[in-house]
C-alpha positions as CSV (number, residue, x, y, z in Angstrom):
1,X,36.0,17.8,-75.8
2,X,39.3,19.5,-74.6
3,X,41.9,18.8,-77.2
4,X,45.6,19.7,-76.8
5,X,47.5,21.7,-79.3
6,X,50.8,20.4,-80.8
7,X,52.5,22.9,-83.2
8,X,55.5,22.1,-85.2
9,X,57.2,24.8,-86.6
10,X,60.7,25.4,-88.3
11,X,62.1,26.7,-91.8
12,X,60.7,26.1,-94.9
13,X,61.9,22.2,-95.9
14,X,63.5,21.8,-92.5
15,X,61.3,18.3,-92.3
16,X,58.2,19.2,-90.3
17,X,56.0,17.6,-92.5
18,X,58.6,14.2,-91.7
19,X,58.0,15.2,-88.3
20,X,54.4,15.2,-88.2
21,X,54.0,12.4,-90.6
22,X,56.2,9.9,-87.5
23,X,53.7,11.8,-85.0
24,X,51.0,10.4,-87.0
25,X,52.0,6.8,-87.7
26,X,52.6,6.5,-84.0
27,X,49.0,7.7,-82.7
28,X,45.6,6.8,-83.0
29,X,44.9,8.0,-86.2
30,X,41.5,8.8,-84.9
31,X,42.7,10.8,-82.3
32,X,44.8,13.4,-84.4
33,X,44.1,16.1,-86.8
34,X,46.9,18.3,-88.3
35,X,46.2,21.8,-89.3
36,X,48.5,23.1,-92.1
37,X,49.3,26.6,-91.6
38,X,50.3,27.2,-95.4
39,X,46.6,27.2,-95.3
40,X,46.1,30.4,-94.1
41,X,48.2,32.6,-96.1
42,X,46.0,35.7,-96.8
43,X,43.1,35.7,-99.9
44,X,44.3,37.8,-102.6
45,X,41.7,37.9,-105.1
46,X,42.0,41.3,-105.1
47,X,46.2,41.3,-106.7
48,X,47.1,40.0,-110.1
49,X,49.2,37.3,-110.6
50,X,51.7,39.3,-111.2
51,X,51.3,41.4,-107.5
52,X,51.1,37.8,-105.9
53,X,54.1,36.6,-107.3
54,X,55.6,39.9,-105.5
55,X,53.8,38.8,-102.2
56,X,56.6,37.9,-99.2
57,X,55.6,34.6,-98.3
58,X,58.1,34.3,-95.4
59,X,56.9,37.6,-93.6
60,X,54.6,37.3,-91.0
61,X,52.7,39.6,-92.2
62,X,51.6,37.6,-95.2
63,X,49.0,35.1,-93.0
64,X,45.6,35.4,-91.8
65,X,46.7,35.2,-88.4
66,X,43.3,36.1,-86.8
67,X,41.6,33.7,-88.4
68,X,43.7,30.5,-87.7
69,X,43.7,32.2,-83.9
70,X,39.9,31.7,-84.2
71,X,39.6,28.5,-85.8
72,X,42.2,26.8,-83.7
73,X,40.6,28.0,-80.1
74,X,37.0,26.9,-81.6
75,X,38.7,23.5,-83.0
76,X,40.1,23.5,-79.0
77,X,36.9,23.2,-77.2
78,X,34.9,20.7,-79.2
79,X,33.9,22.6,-82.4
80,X,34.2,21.6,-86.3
81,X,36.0,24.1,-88.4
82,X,36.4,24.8,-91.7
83,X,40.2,25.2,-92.5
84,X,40.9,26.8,-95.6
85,X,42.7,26.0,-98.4
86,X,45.7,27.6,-100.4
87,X,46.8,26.8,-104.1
88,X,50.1,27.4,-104.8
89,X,49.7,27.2,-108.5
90,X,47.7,30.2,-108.5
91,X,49.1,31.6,-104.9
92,X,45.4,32.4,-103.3
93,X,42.9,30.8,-101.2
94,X,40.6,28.6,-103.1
95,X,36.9,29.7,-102.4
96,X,35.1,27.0,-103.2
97,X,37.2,24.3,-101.1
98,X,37.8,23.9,-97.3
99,X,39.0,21.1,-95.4
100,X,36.0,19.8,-92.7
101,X,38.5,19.2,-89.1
102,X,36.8,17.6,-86.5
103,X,37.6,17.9,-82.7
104,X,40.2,15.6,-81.9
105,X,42.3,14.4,-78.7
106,X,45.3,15.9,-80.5
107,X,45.8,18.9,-82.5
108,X,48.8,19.7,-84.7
109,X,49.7,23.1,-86.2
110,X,52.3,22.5,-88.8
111,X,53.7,25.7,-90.4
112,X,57.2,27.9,-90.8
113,X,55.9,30.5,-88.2
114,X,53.4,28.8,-86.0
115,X,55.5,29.9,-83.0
116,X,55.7,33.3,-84.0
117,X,52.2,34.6,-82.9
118,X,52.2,35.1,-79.2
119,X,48.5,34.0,-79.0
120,X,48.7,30.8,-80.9
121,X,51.7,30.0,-78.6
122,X,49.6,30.5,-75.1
123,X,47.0,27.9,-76.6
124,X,49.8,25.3,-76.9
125,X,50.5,22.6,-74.6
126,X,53.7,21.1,-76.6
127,X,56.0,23.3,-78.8
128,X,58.7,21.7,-81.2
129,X,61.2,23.4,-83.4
130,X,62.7,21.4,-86.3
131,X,65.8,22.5,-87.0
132,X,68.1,21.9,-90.1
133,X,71.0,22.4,-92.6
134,X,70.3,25.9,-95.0
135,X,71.2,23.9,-97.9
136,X,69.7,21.2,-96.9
137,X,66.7,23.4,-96.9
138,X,67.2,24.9,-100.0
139,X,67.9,21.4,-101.8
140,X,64.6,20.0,-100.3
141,X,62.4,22.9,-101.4
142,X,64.0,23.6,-105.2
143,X,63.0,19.7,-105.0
144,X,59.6,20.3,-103.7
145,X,58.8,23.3,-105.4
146,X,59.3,22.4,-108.9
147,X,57.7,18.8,-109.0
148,X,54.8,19.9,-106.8
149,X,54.4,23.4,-107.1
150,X,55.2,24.3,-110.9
151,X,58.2,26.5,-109.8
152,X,60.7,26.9,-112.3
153,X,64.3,26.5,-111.1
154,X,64.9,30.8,-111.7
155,X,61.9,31.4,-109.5
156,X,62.3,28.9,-106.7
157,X,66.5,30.4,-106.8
158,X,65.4,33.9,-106.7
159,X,62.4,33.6,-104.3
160,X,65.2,32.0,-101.5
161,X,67.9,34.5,-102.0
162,X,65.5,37.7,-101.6
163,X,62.8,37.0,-99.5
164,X,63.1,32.7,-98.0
165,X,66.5,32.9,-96.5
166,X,66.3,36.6,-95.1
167,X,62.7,36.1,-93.3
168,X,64.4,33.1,-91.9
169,X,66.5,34.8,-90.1
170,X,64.9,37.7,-89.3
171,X,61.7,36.0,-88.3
172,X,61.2,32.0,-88.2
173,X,65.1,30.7,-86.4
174,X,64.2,33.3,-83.8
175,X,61.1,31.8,-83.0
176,X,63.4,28.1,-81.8
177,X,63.5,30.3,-78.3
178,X,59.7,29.5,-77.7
179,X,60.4,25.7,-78.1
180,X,59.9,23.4,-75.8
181,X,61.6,20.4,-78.0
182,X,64.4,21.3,-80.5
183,X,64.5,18.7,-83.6
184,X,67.5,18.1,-85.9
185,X,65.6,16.9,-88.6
186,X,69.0,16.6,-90.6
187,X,69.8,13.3,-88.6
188,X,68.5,11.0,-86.5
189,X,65.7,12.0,-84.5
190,X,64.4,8.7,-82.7
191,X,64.8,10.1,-79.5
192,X,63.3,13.2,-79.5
193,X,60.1,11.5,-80.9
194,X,60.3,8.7,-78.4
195,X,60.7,11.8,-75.5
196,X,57.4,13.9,-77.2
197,X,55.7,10.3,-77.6
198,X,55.9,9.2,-74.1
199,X,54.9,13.1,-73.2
200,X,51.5,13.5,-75.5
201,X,50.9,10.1,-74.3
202,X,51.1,11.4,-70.3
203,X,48.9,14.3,-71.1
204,X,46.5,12.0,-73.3
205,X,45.8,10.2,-70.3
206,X,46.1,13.0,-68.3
């Protein structure tokens, strides 16, 4: 099986996961698997708590990029991987969990800088930007943070201002050049999806 690569990329909170989730409800649910880029931050058994609290989660430099480069061109061509996965309680990889994704027709990549790599971007077929408000953002992951991730408000406040909002625009709104469909997840969006619908659809039955 040759599947095709979606990735959906944007800011932290900007709404890709809302983006995906619409992708989702409106495909064969048997024909789609979404790989969650969060996933591969890099292990860091080796750092305290402390050091990993330090660790620049917005830098490109803080994923495993090889490996999702790996995973996703094996995923590509008809092979199982095993996707790792990241708690954000304890901000490492757990080592004893991994999520089992079979080929598919359609592969999503979901994550802030899934455009950024140039090599993840030539294995794309469609690439979509979701684009929104700052404070939006910032409302949506103070939100998200402390009822899912056990932030306190002090962290989540201090984590934007010195590391979220400056690698956003150093690194993730300069990757919206690469996109071949620019979201504004901050308001209605039927059309776009309608557009990348009717377009995964062609190449489906391509």
């Amino acid at each position: 099986m040759n599947s095709i690569l979606i990735i959906v990329a944007g800011g932290s909170a900007s709404g890709k996961t809302t983006v995906v989730s619409k992708l989702m409800a409106s495909l064969n649910p048997n024909d789609v698997a979404v790989i969650c880029e969060d996933n591969y931050y890099n292990d860091q058994t080796n750092l305290s708590m402390e050091e990993r609290e330090k660790t620049n989660y917005d830098h490109p430099d803080s994923f495993d990029v090889d490996l999702l480069y790996s995973q996703l061109k094996d995923v590509l061509v008809g092979k199982t991987i095993k996707e790792p996965v990241y708690d954000f309680c304890t901000h490492n990889r757990k080592h004893d969990e991994y999520i089992e994704v079979t080929p598919k027709k359609v592969i999503i990549l979901e994550g802030i800088l899934a455009l950024y790599d140039e090599r993840i971007r030539s294995l794309a077929d469609i690439k979509i930007y979701v684009e929104s408000d700052d404070d939006i953002r910032f409302i949506r992951r103070l939100k998200r943070d402390i009822t899912t991730r056990g932030r306190s408000i002090e962290f989540v406040i201090k984590q934007y201002l010195e590391t979220v909002k400056p690698m956003h625009e150093a690194y993730i709104a300069k990757t919206k050049r690469y996109a071949d469909i620019i979201i504004p997840n901050d308001t209605k969006h039927d059309v776009a999806l309608g557009i990348l619908l009717a377009k995964i659809n062609e190449i489906i039955r391509g």
